[in-house]
Backbone bond lengths (Angstrom), bond angles and torsions (degrees), N, CA, C in turn:
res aa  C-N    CA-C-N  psi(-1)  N-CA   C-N-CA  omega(-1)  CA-C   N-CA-C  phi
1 X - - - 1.471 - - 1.533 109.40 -
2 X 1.685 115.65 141.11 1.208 106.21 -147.16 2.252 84.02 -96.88
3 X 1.327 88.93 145.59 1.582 80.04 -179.24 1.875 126.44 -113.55
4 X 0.844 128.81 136.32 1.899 125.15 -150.33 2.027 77.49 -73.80
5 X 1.300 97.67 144.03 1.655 129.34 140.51 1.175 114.49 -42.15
6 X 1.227 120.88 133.63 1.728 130.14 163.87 1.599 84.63 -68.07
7 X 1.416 83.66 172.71 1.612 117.81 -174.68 1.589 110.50 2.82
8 X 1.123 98.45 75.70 1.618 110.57 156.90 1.353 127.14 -148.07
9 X 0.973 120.89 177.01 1.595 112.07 -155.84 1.437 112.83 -86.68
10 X 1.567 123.89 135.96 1.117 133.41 -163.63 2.053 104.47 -145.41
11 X 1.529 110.48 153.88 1.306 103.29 173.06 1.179 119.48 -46.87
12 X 1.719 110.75 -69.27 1.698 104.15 -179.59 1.683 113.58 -44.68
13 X 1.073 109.13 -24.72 1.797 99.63 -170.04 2.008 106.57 -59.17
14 X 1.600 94.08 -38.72 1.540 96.96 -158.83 1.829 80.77 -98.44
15 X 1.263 154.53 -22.44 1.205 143.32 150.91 1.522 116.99 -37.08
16 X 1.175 112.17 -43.46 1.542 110.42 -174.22 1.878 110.89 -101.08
17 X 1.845 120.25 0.57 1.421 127.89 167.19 1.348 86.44 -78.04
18 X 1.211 119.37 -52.78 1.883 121.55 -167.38 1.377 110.53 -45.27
19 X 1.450 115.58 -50.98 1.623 108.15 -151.45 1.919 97.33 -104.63
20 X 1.800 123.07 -8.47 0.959 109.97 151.87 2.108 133.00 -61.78
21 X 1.886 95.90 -36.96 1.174 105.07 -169.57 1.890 98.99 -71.51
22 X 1.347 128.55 -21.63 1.466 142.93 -149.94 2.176 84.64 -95.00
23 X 1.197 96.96 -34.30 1.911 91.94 167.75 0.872 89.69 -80.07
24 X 1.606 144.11 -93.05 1.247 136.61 -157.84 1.612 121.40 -8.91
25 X 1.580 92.63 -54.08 1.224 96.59 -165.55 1.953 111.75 -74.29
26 X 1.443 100.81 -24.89 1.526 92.98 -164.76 1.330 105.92 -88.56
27 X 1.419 127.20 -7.69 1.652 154.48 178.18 1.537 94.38 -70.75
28 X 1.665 121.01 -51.09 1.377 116.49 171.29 1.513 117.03 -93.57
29 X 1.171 142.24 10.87 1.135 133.74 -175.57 1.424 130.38 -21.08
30 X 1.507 102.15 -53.15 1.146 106.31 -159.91 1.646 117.86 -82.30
31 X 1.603 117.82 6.09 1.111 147.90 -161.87 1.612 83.73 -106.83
32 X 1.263 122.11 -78.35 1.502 130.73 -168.08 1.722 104.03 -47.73
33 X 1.501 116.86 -50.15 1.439 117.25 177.42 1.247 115.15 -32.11
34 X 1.963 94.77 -68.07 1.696 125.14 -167.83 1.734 93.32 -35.63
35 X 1.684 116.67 -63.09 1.217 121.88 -167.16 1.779 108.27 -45.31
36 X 1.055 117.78 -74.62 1.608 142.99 -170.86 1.857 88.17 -25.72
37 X 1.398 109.86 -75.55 1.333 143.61 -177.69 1.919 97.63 -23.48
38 X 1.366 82.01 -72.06 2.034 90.34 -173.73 1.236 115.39 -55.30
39 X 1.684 115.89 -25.86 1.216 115.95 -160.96 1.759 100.65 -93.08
40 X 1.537 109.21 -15.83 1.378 105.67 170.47 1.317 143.45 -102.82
41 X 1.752 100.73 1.85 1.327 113.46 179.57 1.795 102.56 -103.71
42 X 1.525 96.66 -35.59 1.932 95.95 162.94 1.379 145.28 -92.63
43 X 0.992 116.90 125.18 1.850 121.46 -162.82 1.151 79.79 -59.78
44 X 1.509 131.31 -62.32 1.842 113.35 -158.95 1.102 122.02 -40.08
45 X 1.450 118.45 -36.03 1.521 154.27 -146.75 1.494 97.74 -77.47
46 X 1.207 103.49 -45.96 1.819 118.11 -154.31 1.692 113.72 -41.41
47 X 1.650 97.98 -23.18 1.324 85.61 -172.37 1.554 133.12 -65.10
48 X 1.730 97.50 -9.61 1.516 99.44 -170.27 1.518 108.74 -80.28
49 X 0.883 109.34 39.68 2.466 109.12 -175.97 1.531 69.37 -113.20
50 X 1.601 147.47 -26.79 1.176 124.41 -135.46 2.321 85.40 -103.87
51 X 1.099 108.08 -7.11 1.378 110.82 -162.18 1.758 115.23 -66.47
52 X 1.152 99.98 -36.75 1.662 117.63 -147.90 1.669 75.40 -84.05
53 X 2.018 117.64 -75.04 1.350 92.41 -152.48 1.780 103.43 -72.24
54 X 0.756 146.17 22.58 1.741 143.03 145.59 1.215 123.05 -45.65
55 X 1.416 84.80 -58.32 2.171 108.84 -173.81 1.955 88.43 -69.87
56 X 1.139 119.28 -45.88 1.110 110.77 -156.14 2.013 102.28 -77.93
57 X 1.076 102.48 -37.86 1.682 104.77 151.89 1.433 146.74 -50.37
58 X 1.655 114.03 -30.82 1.140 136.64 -171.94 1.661 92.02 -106.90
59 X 1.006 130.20 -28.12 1.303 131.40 156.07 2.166 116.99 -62.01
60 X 1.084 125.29 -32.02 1.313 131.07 159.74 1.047 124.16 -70.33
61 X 1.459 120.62 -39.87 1.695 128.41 -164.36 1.811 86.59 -71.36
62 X 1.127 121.35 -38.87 1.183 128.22 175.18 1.578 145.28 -64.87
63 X 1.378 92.19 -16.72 1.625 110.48 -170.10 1.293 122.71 -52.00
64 X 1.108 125.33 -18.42 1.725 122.42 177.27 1.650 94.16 -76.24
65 X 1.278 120.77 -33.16 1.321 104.29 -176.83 1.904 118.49 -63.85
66 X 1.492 94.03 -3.04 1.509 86.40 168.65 1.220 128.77 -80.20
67 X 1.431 138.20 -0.78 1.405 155.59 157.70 1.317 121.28 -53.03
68 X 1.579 119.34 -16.57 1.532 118.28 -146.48 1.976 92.17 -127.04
69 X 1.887 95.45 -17.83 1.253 101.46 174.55 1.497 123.09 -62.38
70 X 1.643 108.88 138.00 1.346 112.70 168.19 1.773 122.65 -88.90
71 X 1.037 112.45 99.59 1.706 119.41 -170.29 1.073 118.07 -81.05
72 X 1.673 117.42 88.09 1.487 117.46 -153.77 1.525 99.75 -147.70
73 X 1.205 135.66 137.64 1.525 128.16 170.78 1.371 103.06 -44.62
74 X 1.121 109.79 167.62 1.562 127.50 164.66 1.467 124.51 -159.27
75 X 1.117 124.59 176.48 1.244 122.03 -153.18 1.964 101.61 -112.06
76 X 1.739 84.59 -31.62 1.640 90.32 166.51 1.218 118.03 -32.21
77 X 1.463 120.37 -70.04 1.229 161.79 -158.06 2.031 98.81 -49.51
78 X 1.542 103.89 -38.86 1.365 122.92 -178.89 1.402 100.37 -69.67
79 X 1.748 98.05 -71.28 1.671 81.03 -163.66 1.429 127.68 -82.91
80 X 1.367 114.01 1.77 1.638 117.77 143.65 1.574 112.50 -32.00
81 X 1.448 100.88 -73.50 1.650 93.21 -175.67 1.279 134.85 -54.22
82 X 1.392 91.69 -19.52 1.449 112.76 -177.58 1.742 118.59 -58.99
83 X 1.612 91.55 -49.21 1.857 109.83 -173.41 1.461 92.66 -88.61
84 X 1.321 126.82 -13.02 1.691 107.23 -179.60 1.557 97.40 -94.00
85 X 1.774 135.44 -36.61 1.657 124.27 157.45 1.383 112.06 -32.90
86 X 1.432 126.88 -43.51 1.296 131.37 -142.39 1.675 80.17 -96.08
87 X 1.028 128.11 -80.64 1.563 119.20 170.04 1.751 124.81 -2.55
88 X 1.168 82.17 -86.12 1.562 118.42 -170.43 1.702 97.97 -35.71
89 X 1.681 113.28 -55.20 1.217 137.75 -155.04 1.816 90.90 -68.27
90 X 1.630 99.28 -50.63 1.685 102.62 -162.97 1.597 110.41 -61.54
91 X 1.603 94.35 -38.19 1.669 103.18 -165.74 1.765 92.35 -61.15
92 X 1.617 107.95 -71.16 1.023 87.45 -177.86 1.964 151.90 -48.09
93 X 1.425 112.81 -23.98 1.338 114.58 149.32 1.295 134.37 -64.91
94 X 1.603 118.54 -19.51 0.978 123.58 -166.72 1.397 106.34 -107.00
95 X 1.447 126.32 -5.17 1.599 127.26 -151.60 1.132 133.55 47.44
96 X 1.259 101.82 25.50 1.762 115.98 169.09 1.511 119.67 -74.49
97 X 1.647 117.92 85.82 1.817 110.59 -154.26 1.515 103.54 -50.41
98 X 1.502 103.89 -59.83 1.749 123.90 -176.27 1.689 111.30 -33.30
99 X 1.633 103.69 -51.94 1.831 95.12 -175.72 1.602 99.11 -77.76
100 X 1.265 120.25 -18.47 1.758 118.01 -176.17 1.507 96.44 -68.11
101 X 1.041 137.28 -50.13 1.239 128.99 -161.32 1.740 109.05 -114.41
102 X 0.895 113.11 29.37 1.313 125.01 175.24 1.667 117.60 -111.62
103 X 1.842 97.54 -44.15 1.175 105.95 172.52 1.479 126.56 -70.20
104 X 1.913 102.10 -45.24 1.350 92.74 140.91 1.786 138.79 0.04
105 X 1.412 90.65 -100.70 1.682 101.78 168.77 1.538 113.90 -31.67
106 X 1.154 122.36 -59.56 1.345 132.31 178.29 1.499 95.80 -37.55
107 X 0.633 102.62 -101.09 1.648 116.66 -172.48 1.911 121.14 -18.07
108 X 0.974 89.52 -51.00 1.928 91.60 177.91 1.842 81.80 -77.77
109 X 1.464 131.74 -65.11 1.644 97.36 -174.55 1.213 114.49 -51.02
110 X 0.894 125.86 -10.80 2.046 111.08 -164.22 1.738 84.63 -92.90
111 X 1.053 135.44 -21.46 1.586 125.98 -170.15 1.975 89.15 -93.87
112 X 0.908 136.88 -35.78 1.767 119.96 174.15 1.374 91.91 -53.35
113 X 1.598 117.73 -71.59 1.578 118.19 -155.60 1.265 102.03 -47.34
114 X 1.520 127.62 -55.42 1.656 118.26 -160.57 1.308 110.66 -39.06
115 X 1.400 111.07 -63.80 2.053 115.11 171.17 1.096 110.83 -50.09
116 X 1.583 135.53 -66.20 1.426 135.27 -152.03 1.436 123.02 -83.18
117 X 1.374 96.71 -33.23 1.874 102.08 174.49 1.135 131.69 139.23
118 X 1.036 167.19 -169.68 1.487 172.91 167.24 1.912 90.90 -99.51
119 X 0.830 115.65 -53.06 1.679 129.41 -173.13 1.475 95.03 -41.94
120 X 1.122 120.83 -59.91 1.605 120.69 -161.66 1.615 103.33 -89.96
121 X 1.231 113.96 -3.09 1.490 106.81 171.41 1.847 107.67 -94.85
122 X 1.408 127.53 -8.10 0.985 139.42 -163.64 1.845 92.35 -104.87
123 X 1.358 129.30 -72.32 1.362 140.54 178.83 1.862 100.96 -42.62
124 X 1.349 110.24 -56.75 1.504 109.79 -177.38 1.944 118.23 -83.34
125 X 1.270 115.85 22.28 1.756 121.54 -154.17 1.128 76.35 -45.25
126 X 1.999 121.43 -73.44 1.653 111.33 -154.13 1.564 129.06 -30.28
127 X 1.635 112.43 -54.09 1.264 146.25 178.70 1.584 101.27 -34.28
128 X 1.456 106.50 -70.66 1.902 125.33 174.06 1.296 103.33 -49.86
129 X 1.737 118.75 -47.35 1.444 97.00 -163.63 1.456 129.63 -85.77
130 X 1.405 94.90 -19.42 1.934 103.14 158.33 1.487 113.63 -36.40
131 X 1.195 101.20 -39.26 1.534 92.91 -175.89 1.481 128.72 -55.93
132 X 0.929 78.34 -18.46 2.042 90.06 179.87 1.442 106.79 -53.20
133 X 1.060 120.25 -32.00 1.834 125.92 179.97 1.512 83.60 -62.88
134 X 1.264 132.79 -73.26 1.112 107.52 -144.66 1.573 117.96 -15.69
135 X 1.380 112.03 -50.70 1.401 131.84 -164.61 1.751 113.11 -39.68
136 X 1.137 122.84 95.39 1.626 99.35 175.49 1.638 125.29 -57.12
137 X 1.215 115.31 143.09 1.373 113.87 -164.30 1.331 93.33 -94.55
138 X 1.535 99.89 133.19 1.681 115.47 174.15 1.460 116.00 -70.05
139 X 1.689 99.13 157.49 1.460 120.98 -137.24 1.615 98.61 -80.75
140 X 1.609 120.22 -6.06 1.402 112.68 -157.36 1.919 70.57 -108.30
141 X 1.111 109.01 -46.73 1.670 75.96 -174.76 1.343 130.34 -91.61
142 X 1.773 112.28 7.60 1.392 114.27 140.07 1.509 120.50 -41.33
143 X 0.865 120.86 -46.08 1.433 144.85 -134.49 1.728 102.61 -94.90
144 X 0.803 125.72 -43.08 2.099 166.59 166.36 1.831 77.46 -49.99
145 X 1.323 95.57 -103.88 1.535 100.05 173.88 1.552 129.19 -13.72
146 X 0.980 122.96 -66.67 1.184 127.84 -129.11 1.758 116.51 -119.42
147 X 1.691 97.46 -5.75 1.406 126.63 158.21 1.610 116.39 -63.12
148 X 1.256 118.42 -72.45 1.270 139.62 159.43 1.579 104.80 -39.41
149 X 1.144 110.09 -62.68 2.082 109.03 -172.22 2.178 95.87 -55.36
150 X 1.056 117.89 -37.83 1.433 115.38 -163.22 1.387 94.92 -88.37
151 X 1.537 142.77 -46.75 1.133 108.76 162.64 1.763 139.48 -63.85
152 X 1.357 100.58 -31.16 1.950 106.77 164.22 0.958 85.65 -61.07
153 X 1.564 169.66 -119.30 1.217 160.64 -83.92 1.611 120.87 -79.50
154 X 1.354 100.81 -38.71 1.479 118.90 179.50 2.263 100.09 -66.64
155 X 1.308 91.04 -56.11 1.360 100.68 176.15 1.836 129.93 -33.12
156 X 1.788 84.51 -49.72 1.144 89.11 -167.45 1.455 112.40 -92.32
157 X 1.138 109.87 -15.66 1.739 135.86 174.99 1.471 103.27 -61.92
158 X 1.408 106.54 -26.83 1.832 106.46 -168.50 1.747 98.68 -81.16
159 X 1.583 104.38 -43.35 0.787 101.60 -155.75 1.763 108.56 -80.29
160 X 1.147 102.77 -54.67 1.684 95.10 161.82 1.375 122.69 -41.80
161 X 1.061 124.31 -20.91 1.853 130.04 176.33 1.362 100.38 -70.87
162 X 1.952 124.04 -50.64 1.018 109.64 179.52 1.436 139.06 -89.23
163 X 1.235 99.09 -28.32 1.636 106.40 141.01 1.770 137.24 -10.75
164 X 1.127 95.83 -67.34 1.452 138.28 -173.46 1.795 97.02 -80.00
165 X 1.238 120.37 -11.62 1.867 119.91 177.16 1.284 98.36 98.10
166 X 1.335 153.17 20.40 1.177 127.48 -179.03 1.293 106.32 -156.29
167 X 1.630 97.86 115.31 1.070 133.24 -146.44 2.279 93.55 -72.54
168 X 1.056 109.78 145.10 1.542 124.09 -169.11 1.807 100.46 -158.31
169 X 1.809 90.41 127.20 1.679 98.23 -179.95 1.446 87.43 -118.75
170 X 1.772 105.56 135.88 1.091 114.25 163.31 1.562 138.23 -112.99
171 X 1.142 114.48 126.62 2.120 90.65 -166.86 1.808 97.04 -120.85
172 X 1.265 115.22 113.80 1.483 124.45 -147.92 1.575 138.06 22.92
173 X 0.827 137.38 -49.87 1.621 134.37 164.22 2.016 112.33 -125.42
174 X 1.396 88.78 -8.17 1.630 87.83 178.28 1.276 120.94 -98.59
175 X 1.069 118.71 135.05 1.836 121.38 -171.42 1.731 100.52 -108.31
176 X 1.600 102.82 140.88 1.334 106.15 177.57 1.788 90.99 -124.92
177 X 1.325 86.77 150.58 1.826 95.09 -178.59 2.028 101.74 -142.10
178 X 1.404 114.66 130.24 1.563 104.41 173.68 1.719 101.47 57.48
179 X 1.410 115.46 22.45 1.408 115.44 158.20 1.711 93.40 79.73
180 X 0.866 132.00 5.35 1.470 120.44 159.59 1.046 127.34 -110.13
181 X 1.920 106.63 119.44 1.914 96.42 -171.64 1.730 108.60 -61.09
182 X 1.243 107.96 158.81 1.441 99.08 -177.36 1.961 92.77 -139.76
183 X 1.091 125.62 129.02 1.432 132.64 -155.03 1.684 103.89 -118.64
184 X 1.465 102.15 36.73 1.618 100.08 172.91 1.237 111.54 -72.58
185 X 1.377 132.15 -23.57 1.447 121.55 -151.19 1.668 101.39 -71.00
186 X 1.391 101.36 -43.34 1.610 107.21 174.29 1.797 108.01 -53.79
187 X 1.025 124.28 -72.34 1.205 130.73 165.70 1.649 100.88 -13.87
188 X 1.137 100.29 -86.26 1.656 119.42 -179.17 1.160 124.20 -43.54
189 X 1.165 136.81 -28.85 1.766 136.59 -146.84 1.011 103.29 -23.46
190 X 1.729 131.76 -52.69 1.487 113.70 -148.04 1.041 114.67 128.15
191 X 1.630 119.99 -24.40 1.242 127.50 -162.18 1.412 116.82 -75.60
192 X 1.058 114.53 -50.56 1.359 128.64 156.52 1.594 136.83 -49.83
193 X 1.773 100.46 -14.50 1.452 112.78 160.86 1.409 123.22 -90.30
194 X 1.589 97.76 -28.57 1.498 101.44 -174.93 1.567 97.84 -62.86
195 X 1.645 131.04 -64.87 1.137 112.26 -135.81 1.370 94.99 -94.47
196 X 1.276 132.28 26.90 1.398 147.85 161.15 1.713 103.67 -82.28
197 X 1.294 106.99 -58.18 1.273 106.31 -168.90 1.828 116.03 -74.53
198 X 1.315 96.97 -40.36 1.477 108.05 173.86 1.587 103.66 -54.30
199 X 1.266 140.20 -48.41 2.009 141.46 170.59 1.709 93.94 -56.19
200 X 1.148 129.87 -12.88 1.575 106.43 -157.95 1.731 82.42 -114.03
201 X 1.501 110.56 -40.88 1.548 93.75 -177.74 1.386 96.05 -74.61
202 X 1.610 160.02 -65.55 0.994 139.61 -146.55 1.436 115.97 -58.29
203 X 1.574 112.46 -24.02 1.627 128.93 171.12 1.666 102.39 -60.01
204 X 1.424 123.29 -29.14 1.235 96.66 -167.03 1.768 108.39 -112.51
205 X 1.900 107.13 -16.74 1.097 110.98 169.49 1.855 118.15 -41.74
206 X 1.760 100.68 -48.92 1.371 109.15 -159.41 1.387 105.54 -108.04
207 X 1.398 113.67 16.66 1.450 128.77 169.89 1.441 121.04 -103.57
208 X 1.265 102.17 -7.15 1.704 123.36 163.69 1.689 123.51 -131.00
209 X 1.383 94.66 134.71 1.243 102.91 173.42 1.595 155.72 -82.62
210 X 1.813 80.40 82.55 1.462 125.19 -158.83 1.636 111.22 -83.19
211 X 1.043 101.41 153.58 1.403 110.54 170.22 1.734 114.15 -78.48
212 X 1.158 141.90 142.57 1.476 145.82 -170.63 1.316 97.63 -63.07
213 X 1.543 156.64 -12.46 1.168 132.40 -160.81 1.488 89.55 -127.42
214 X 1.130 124.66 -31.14 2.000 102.46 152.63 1.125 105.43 -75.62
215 X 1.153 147.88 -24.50 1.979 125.21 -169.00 2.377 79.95 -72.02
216 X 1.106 124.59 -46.44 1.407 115.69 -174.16 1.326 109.73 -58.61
217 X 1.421 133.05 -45.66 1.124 149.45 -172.07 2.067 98.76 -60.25
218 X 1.020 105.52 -69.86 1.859 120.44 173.96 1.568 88.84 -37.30
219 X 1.197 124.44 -76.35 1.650 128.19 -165.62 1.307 94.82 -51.88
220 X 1.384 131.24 -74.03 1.280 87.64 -164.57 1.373 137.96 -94.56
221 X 1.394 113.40 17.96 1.575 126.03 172.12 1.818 93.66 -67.89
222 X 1.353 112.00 -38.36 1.659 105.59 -175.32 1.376 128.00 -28.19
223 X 1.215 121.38 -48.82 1.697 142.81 -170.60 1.623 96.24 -57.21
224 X 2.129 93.59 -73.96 1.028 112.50 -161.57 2.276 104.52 -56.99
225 X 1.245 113.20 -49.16 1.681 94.08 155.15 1.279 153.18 -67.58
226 X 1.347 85.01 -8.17 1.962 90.72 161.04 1.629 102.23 -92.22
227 X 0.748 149.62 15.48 1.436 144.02 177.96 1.379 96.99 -115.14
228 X 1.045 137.88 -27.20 1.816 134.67 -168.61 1.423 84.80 -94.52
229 X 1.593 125.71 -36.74 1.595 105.12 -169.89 1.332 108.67 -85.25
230 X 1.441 120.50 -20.87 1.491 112.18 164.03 1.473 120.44 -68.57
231 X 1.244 106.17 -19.23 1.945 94.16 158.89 1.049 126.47 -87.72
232 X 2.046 111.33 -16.35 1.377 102.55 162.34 1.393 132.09 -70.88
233 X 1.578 107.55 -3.67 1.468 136.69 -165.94 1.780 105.13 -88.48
234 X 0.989 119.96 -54.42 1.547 150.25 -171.67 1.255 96.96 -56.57
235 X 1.305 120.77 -66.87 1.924 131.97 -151.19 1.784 81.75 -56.25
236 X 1.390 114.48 -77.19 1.546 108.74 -148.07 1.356 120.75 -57.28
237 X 1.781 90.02 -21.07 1.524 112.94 -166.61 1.958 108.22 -58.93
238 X 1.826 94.12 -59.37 1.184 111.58 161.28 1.291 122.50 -18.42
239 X 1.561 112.99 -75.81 1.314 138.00 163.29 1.610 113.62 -4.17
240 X 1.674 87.60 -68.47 1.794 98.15 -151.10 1.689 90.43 -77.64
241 X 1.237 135.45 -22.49 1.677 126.02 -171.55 1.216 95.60 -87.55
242 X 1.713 117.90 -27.16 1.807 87.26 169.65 1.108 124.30 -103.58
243 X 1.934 134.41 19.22 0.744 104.06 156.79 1.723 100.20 -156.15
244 X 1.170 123.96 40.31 1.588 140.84 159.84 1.904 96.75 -100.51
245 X 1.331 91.04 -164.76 1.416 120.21 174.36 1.614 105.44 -76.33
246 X 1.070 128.77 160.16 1.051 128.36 160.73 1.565 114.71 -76.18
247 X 1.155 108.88 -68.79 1.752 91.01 166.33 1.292 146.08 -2.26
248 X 1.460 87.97 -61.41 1.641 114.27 -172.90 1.919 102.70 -65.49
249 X 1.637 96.63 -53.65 1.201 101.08 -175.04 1.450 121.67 -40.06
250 X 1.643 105.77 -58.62 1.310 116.91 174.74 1.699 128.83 -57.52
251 X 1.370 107.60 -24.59 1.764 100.49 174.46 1.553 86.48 -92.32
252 X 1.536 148.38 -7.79 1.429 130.46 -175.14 1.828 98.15 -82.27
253 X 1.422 103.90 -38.63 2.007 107.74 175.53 1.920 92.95 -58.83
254 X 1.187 121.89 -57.81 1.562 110.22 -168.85 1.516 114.65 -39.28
255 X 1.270 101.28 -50.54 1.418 115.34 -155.16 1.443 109.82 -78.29
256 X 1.613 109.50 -37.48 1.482 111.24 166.92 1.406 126.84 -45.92
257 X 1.521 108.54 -59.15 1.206 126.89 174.17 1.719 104.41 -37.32
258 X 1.000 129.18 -76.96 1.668 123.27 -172.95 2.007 104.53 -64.85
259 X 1.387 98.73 -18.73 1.905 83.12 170.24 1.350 94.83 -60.57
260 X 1.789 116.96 -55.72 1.297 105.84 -129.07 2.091 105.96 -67.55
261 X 1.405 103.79 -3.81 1.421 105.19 -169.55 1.614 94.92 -72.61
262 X 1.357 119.65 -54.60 1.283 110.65 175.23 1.530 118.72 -48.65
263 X 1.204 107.10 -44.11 1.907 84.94 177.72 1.342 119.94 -89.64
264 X 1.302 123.51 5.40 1.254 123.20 155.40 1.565 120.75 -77.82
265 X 1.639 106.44 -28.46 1.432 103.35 161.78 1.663 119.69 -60.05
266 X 1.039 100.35 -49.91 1.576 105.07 170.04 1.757 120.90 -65.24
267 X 0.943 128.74 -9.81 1.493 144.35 157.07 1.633 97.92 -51.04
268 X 1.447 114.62 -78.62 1.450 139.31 145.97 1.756 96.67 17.12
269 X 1.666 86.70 -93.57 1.248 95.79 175.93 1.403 160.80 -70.79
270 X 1.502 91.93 3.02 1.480 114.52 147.44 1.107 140.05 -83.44
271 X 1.689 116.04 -19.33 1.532 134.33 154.63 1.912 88.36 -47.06
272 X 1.101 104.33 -80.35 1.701 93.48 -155.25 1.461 122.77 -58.25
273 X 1.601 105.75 -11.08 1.685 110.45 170.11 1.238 109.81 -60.15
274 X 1.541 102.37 -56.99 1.816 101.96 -179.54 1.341 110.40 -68.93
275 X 1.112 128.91 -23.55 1.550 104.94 -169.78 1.830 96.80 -77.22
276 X 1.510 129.83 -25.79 1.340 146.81 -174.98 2.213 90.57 -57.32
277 X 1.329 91.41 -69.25 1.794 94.40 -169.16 1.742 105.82 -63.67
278 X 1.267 108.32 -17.76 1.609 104.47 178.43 1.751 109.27 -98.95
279 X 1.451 105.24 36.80 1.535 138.95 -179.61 1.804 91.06 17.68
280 X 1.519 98.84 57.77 1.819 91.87 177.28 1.944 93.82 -103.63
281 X 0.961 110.46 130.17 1.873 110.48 -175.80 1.626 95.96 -72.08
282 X 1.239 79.79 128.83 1.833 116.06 177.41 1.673 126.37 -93.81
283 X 1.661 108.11 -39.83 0.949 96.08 -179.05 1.663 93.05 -150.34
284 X 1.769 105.83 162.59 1.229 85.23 -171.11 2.085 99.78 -130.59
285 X 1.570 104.07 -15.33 1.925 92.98 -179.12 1.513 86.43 -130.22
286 X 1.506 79.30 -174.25 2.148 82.43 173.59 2.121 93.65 -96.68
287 X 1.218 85.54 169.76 1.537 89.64 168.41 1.298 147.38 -61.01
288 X 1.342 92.79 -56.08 1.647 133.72 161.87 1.333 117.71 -29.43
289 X 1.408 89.07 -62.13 2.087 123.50 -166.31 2.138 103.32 -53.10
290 X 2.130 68.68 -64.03 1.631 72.47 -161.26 1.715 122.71 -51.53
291 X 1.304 125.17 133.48 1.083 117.41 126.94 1.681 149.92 -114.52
């Protein structure tokens, strides 16, 4: 008679991670809502719809490494929940959004680990640590950010406008073009590309089997290419409000905005072409494989 393996993965094992993490979650609800909520009434916000299928991607690229996992309760798994209650609990009395909805998170992970293991929180770190976006980033250090990004942006937007023949007056972050101020830059900052682009490069840093000092290298070129594509975004944008329809202008700013993520992904991927032809080694196992 053929006999099952200790600690390895079985239905009831991931039946009973399911319906612990499904308390977790309804124990925090109102943390998980708050999140959903921010992320749908704020464009900055938007990036967190992009979190789940990531984790849930960086979790596949990975899947052979689930064979090697040990599927065993743990205690990890406890006091995770423990410091994300204690979180969750503080932020919320205290109005701390970040530990309110941080602890949250904590908590439904600390209910997978308790069933599944310390093992699979170690094999999957990348997978877990995406999650940290969930978190909406608070408004004072939006704000820190994103002051500074809208004036460099306005700057350099002027200057590529005039460059390029077309003449742009600027009077601190507002650009006028054909005598009409036009107030995208605020609209625009960037902010909303960066932490868009930063989930899509960390998706592809740890979604390929890269060496650790390009997956660092990708991260932090991220910022610095969403900011060049928001001026590649700006110039035409500019353009069309000063001298199309307004209409037009405004679904041509929508539409840019999600091009420009794609060719900043591909920016991405020209970092690793050249570093490939400048025979610098890029990557060194498969993902899957390693454990």
């Amino acid at each position: 008679m053929r006999r099952t393996l200790p600690y390895r993965w079985s239905a009831r094992k991931l039946a009973a991670a399911g319906l612990l993490a499904l308390i977790g979650l309804l124990i925090t609800i109102d943390g998980w809502a708050d999140i959903f909520h921010i992320a749908w009434v704020d464009e900055e916000s938007s990036h967190i719809f992009l979190v789940l299928p990531i984790c849930a991607w960086l979790i596949w690229v990975r899947r052979l490494r689930l064979r090697y996992c040990q599927v065993k309760p743990s205690y990890v798994g406890v006091a995770i929940i423990a410091l994300g209650w204690a979180m969750s609990s503080f932020g919320y009395r205290n109005a701390v959004q970040a530990l309110f909805h941080g602890g949250s998170v904590l908590v439904v992970v600390g209910c997978v680990i308790t069933v599944l293991g310390r093992d699979l929180l170690l094999r999957f770190l990348p997978a877990f640590f995406v999650l940290v976006f969930l978190i909406p980033v608070p408004g004072r250090i939006r704000q820190k950010v994103s002051i500074p990004m809208m004036s460099t942006t306005a700057r350099i937007t002027q200057t590529v406008s005039e460059y390029l023949g077309v003449p742009v007056e600027r009077s601190g972050n507002q650009l006028s073009i054909n005598g009409k101020p036009v107030g995208i830059v605020e609209a625009c900052n960037g902010l909303r590309m960066v932490f868009a682009l930063v989930l899509v490069s960390y998706a592809f840093a740890f979604g390929e089997p890269l060496r650790n000092y390009v997956r660092l290298i990708i991260l932090i070129a991220s910022p610095i290419s969403a900011m060049l594509c928001n001026v590649v975004r700006l110039v035409p944008t500019l353009w069309a409000y000063g001298f199309a329809h307004e209409s037009f202008a405004d679904q041509f700013h929508n539409f840019a905005g999600w091009a420009m993520l794609g060719v900043a992904f591909l920016m991405l991927m020209g970092i690793i072409r050249l570093l490939r032809w400048a025979m610098i080694p890029v990557g060194h196992y498969t993902l899957a494989a390693s454990v």
